[in-house]
Structures are given as C-alpha cells and as structure tokens.
C-alpha positions in Angstrom: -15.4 4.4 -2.5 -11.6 5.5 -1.3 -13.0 9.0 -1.3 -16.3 9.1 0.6 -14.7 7.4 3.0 -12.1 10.4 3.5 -15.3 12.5 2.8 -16.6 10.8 6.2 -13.3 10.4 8.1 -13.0 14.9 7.4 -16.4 15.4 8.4 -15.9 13.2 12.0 -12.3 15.3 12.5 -12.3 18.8 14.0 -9.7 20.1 11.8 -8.3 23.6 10.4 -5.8 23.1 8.3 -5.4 20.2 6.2 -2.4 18.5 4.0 -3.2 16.3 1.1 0.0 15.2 -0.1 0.4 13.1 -3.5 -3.0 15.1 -4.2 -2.9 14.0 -7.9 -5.8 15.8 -10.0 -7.3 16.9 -7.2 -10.2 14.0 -5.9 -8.8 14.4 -1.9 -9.0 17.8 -2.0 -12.9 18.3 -3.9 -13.9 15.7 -1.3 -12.3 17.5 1.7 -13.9 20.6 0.7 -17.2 18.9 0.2 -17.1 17.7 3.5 -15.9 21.3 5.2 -19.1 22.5 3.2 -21.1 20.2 4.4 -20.6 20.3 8.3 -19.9 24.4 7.9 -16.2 23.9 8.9 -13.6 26.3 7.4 -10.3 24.5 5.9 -7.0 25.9 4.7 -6.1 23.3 2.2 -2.4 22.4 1.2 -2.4 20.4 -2.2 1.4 18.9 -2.2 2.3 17.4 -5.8 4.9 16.8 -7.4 3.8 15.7 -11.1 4.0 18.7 -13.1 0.8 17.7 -15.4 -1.2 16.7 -12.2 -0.4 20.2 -11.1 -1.6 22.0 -14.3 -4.9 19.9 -13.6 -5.0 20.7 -10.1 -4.6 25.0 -11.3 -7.6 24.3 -13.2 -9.8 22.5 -10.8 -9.3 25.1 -7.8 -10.1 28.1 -10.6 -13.2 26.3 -12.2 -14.2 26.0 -8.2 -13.4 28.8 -7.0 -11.1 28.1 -4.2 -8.3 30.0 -4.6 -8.7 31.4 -1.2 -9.1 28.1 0.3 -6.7 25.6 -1.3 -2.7 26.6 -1.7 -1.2 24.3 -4.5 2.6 23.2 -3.6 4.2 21.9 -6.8 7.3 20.4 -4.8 8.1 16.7 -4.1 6.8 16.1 -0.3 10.2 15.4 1.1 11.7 18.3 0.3 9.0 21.0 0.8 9.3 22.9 4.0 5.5 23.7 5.2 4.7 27.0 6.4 2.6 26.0 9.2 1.5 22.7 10.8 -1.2 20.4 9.9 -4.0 19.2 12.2 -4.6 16.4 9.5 -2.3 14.9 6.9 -4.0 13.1 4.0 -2.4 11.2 1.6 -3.4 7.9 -1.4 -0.5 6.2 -1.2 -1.2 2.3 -0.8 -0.7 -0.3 -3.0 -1.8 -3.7 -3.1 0.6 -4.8 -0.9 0.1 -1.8 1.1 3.6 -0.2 1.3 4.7 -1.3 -2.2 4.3 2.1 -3.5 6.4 3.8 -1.1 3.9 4.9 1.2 6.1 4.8 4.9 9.0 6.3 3.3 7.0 9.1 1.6 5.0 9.9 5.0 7.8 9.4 6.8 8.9 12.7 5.0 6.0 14.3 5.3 5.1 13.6 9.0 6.9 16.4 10.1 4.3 18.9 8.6 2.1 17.5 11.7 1.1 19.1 15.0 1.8 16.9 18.0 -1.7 15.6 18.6 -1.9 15.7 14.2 -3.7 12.9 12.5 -2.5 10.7 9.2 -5.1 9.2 7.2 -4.5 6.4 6.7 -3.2 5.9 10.5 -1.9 2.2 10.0 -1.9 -0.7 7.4 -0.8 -3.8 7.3 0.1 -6.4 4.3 -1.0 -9.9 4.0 0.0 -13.0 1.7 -1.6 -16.7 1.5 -0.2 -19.6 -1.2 -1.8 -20.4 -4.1 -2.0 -22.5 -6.9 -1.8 -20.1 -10.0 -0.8 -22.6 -13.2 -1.9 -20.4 -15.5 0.0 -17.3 -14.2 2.9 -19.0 -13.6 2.5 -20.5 -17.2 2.1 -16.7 -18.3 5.8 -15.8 -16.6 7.2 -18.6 -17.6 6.8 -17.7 -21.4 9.1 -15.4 -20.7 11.7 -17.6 -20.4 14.3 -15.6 -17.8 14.5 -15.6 -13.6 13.6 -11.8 -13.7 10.2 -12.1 -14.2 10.0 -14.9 -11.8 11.6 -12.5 -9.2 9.1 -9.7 -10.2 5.8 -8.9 -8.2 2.7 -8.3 -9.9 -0.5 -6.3 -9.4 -3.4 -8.9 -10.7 -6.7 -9.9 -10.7 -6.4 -13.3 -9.8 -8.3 -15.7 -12.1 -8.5 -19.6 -11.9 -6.3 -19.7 -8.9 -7.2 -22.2 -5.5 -6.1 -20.5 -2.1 -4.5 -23.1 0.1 -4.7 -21.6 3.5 -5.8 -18.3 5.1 -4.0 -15.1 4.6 -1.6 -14.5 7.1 -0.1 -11.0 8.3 3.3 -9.8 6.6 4.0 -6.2 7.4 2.9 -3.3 9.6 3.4 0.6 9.5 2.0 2.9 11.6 2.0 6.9 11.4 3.0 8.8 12.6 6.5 7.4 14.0 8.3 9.8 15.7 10.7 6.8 17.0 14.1 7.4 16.2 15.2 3.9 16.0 12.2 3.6 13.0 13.2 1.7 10.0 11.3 0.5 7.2 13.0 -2.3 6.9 11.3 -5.7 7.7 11.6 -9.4 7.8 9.2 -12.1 8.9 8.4 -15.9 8.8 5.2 -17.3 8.3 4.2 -20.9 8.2 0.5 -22.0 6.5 -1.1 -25.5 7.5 -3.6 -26.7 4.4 -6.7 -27.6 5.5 -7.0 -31.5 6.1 -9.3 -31.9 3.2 -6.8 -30.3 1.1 -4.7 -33.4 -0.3 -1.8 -32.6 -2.0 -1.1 -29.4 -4.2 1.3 -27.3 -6.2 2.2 -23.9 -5.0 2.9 -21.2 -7.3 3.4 -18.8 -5.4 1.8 -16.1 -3.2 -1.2 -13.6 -4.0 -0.8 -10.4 -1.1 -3.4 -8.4 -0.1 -3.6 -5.2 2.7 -5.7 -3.5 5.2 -5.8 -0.3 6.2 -6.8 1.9 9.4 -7.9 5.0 8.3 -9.2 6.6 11.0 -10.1 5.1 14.5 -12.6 2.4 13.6 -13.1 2.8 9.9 -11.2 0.6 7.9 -10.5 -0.3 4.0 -8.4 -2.9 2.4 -8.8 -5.9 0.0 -7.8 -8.9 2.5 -10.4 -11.4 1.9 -11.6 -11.9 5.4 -12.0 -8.3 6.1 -12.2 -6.3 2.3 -14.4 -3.2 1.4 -17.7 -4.4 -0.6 -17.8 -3.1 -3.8 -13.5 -2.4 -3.5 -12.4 -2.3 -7.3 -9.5 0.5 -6.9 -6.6 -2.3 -6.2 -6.1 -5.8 -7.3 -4.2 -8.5 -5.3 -0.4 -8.6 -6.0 1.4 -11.9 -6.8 4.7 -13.0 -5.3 5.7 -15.8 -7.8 8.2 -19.2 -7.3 10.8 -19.9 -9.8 9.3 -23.5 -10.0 6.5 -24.8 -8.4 6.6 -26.6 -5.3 4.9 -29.9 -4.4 3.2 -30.1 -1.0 2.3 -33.0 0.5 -0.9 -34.0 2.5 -0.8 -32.3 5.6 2.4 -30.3 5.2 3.2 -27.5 6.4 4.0 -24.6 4.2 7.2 -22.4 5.7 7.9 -19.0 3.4 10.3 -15.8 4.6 9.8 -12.5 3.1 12.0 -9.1 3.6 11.4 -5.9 2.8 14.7 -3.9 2.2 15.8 -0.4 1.8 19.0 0.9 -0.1 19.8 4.6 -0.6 18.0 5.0 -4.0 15.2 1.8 -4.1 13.3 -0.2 -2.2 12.7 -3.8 -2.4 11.1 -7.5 -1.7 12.8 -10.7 -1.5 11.2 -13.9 -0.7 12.5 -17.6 -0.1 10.2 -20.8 0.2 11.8 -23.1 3.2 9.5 -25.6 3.5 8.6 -28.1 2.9 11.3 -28.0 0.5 13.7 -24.9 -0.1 13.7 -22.7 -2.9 16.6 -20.0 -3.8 16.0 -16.7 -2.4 13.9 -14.6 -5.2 15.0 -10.7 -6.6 18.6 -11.1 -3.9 19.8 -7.6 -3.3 16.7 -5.9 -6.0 18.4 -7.4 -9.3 15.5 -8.3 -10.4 12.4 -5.8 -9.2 12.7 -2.9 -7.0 11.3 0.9 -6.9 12.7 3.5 -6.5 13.0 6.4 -4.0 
C-alpha cells in the first residue's frame, strides 16, 4: 500500500531529480520509475543506502532493469554524503509506529540539505498519538520478566485483548523540511484523557501509540484509529507500559507526561503517569530503552 501511494504522490509531482534515501532493496525506487514511465516524465534517481547487503541488492535490481542510466546508487550513510546536485523531491521510509521512533527527523534533518528551495519531502509531516489502555495480558507478559527494564521498554505490537479507555490524543509533531535554526527534536508534552461516563472504574496498563502521516498535500497514511489506511498491515501499534498498574476511578481524569530526548549518540522516551495517582518516571535518562544515532 506504502508504495502506490508514493507511486501516486510521484506521478501528481513535476519533478526531475529525485532522492530516495534509506532506499533499502530498492521498492521506492521500482515504484518511482514506474510512475516516471507511466506519465512519460524523465527522472535522475539517487538511491542513498547505507546497508552494505541492501546495496548489493539494490546493484542487482538496477542491472536486471536496466537502469543504470537512470538510477545512481550512493552506498554512504545520508548524513554524511555530500550530494552532487539538488533534489526537487526527497523520498524517504522512515516511520515507525510511533512515527519518529525510528529516527526519522534526525535522519531528514541530515538529508534536507540535498533539497532545492521550493524541494518536497515525502512524507511532509507526521504526527504521534497515544490513548490508555487496559493490557493485562501484556503487562502479564513483561512482567515475567521479572526487572524494571522491560517495564521501561517500548514495544511494537499487535494489540490483542486490550479495552481502549479514551480517544487517542496527539503526542508529537515534525514537519520537513525545517530550515529553522532554533529546530530541536526534542519534545515534551502533557495530555490529560477523561473516560467515557459509561466507563466505570478500570486499570491502566499503559499506553498503545499510534501516528499519522502527511505525505503529500492531501494524501495521508498512518495507523491512528480515527484516521488509519484500510487494509494498513506494514506497522503495528507501539506500547508504552507502567511499572504497576494504576487504578482509576469513575469519572477520573487520566494526566500522563511524555518527553522525547536527544543525547549525542541516542535518542529516547520517557514517560511518567501524574494522575490520578503518580507513578516514577519510566527509562530516566535512556537506562533502560533508547536508539541510537
């Protein structure tokens, strides 16, 4: 689905020379040829990877095609290659579940500079999302464990037997791209979630995330219930787990903080429930879950 929907984002852009950065084994470049084919546009193609396997895959693709003359392969980590021209478009597969959990504004921060002026990013924005849930048996699952790390460690999940206590409410943002030079990717926010009235009483587990995506002008994609893709089976929800589960009265209100923080070599999530009762602040400083840059 993720790719005929670039196919169809390419064929609505006037564009000459293209970026796909992170391009893997190659499925953003067939289908931005495909659509150059099919509306008679000629593209110059830049294929930027850095996974030395996904490149040997990516030699062999462009021979069994044919388009040498068409596609340049850049074996090079995108922050450090220096392009020779600019972009008109820059493509890239980077989101996660959560949307930027996988790096995605710190890698196209580092590639944004490989775009003209007036240049386009695909995806253009995206935005994470969270809600509380009651997860017994995934928190039963963790617990087995029997340490705080894995209670302080996200996970990517489809989410069985779980109830969702209140709508998904906006976390994060990024847009690109951000030529501010106060940007950070740093973030912080406070959400508070009122149960339905029919609700009653519940345990919280913890939180299941979700994002959305801009990809282009009006075309969207993401796995936010209210808004997700039919048929979107590429990325599961991500779970935010509590150390212990936390009763909630009739009627309460639920109060949770989350921050996303950046060090020189990781990045990573810390979350804190603060009402209506507080819990201790989960993976302080990355000890327990981070990635890394």
């Amino acid at each position: 689905m993720l790719y005929l929907v670039f196919n169809r984002l390419i064929i609505r852009c006037s564009t000459k020379v293209l970026m796909v950065v992170g391009a893997g084994r190659g499925p953003l470049v067939r289908a931005s040829l495909q659509a150059a084919e099919e509306t008679g546009r000629m593209l110059k193609v830049y294929a930027v990877e850095k996974n030395p396997n996904a490149v040997i895959t990516l030699h062999s693709l462009i021979k069994l095609e044919g388009w040498e003359s068409m596609v340049t392969i850049i074996s090079s980590d995108m922050r450090c290659w220096d392009a020779p021209e600019k972009a008109d478009i820059l493509v890239s597969e980077l989101l996660g579940s959560f949307g930027d959990n996988e790096l995605s504004p710190e890698c196209l921060d580092g590639a944004q500079r490989f775009l003209k002026p007036d240049g386009i990013s695909i995806p253009s924005s995206y935005t994470s999302f969270i809600q509380p849930v009651t997860a017994s048996k995934l928190h039963n699952d963790i617990k087995a464990h029997k340490d705080i790390a894995h209670f302080e460690t996200a996970y990517v999940v489809k989410l069985h037997r779980v109830a969702r206590l209140a709508p998904p409410q906006e976390v994060f943002s990024f847009a690109h791209p951000n030529f501010s030079p106060k940007a950070t990717n740093q973030r912080y926010t406070k959400l508070q979630f009122e149960l339905p009235q029919d609700t009653g009483s519940c345990l919280v587990h913890g939180f299941a995330g979700y994002f959305d995506a801009v990809l282009y002008k009006d075309v969207h994609l993401g796995i936010e219930p209210n808004t997700c893709t039919p048929n979107m089976f590429s990325w599961f929800p991500i779970f935010f787990p509590l150390r212990k589960p936390i009763y909630v009265p009739s009627e309460s209100p639920i109060e949770v903080h989350f921050w996303r923080c950046c060090g020189a070599t990781k990045v990573w999530y810390e979350w804190a429930l603060v009402a209506p009762s507080p819990s201790p602040i989960h993976n302080s400083n990355g000890r327990s879950y981070w990635v890394g840059l």
